[in-house]
Backbone as a ProteinNet text record, in pm:
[ID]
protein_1_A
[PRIMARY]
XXXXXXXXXXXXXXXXXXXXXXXXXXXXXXXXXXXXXXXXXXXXXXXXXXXXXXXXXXXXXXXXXXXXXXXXXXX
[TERTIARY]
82.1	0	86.9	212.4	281.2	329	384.4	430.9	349.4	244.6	132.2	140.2	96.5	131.1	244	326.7	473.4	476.1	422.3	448.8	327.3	261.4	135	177.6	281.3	340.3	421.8	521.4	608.5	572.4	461	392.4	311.1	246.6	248.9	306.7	466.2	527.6	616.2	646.7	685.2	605.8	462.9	359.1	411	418.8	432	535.1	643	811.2	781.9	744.6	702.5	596.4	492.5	442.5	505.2	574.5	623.9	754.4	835.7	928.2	896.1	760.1	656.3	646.7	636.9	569.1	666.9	729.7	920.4	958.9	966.5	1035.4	934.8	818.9	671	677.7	754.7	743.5	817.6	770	856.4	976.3	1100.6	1195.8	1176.8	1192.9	1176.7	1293.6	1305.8	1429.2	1446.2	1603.8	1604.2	1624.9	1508.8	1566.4	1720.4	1710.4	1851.9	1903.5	1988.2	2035.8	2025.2	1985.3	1984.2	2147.3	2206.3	2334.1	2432.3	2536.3	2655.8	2707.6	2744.1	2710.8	2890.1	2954.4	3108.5	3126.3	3095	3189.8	3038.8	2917.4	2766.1	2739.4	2812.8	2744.4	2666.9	2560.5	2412.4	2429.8	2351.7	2362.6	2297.4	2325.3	2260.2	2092.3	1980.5	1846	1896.5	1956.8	1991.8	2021.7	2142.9	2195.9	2132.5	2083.3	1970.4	1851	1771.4	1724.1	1767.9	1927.1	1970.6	2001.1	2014.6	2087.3	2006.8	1910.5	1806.7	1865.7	1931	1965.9	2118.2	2166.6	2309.3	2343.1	2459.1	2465.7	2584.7	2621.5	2765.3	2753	2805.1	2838.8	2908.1	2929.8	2997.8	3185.6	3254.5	3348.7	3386.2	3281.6	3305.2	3320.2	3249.8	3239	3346.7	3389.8	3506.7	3634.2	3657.6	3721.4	3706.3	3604.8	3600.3	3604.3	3587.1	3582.8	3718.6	3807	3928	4046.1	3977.8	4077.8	4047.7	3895.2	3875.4	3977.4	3949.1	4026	4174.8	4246.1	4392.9	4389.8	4338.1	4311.1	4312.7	4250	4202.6	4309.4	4416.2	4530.9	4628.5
-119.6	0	126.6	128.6	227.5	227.4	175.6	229.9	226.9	240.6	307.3	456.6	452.2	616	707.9	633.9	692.5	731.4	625.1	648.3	788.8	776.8	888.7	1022.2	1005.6	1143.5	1208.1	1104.8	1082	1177.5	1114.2	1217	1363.9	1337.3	1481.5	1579	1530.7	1627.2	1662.7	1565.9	1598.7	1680.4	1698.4	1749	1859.6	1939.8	2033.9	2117.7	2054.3	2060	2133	2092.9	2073.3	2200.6	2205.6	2324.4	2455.5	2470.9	2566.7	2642.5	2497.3	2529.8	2610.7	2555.5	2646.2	2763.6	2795.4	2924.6	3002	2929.3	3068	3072.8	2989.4	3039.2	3091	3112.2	3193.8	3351.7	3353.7	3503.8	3573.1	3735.5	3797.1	3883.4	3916.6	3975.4	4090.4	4125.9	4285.7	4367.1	4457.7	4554.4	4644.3	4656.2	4773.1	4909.9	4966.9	5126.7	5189.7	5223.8	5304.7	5403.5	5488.8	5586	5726.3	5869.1	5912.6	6000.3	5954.4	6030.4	5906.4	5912.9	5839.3	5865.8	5678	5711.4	5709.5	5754.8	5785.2	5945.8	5966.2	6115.6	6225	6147	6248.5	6308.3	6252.9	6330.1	6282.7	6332.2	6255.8	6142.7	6007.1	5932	5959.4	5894	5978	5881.7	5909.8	5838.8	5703.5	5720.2	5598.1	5505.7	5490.3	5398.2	5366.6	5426.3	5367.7	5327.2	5342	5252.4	5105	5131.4	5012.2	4930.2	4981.3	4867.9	4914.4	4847.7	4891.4	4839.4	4939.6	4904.5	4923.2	4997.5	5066.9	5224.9	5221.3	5315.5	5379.7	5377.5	5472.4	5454.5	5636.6	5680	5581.4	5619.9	5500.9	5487.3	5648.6	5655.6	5586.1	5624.1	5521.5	5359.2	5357.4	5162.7	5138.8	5173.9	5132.6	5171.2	5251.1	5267.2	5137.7	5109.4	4973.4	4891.8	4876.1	4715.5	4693.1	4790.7	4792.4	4746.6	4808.4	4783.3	4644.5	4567.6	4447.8	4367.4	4382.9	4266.1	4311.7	4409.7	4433.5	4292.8	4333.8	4254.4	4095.7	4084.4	3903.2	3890.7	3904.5	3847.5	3802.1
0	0	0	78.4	80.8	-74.1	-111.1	-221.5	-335.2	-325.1	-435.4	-415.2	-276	-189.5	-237.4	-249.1	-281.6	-379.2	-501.8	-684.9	-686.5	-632.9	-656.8	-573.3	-483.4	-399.2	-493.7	-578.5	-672.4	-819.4	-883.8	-974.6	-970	-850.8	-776.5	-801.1	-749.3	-672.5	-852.8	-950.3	-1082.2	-1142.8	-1152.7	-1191	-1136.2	-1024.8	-983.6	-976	-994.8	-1055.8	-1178.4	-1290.8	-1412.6	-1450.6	-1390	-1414.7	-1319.4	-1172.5	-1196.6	-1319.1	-1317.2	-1403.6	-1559	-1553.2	-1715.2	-1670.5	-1575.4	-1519.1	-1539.4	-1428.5	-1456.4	-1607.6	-1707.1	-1821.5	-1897.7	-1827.3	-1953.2	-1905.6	-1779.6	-1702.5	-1775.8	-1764.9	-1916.8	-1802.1	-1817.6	-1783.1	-1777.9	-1630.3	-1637	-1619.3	-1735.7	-1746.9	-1683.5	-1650.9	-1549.6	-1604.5	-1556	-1564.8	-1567.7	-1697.5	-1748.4	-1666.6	-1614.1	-1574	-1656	-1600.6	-1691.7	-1701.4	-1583.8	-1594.3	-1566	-1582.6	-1593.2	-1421.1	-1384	-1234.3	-1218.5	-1350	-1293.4	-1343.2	-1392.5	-1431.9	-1443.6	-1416.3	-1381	-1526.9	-1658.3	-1771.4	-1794.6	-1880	-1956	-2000.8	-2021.8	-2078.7	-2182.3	-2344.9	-2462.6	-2437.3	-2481.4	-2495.8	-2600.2	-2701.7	-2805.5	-2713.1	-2645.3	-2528.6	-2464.8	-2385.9	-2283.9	-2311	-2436.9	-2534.1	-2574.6	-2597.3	-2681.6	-2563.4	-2464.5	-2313.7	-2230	-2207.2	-2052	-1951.2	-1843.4	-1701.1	-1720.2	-1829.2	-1787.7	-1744.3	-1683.5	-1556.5	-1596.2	-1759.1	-1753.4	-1873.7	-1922.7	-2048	-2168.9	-2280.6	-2342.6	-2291.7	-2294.8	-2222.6	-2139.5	-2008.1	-1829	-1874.4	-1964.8	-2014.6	-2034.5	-2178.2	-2215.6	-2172.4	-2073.4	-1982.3	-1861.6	-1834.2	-1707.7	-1812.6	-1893	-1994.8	-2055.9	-2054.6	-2067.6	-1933.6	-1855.9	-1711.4	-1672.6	-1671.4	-1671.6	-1750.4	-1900.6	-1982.8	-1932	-1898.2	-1865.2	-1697.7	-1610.5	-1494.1	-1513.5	-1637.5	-1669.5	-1693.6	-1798.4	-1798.2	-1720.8
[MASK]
+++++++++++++++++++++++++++++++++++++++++++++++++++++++++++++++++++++++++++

């Protein structure tokens, strides 16, 4: 008897695995609000940019300035 119990706790609990896991990848991603100033040197960020990248926080300058010192660091 128990392990009828079990196989049926068993599918249950997959069933429910299974449809949250639907749930989370049907939920739509919410973007983060752009900056409207550059949170290193305080100039404007242009509207194009913060259009094209929702939820960045620095001029194109400040970037490639940190995206540069990064790849120098990785080596």
């Amino acid at each position: 008897m128990t392990d009828l119990v079990d196989f049926a706790n068993d599918l249950v609990q997959d069933s429910i695995d299974q449809a949250l896991a639907a749930r989370a990848a049907a939920k739509p991603v919410m973007a983060a609000h752009s900056f409207l100033f550059c949170e290193a040197c305080d100039d404007p960020i242009p509207e194009a940019r913060r259009l094209a990248l929702p939820g960045c926080s620095q001029c194109v300058i400040c970037q490639s300035i940190d995206e540069s010192l990064e790849a120098r660091h990785a080596r």
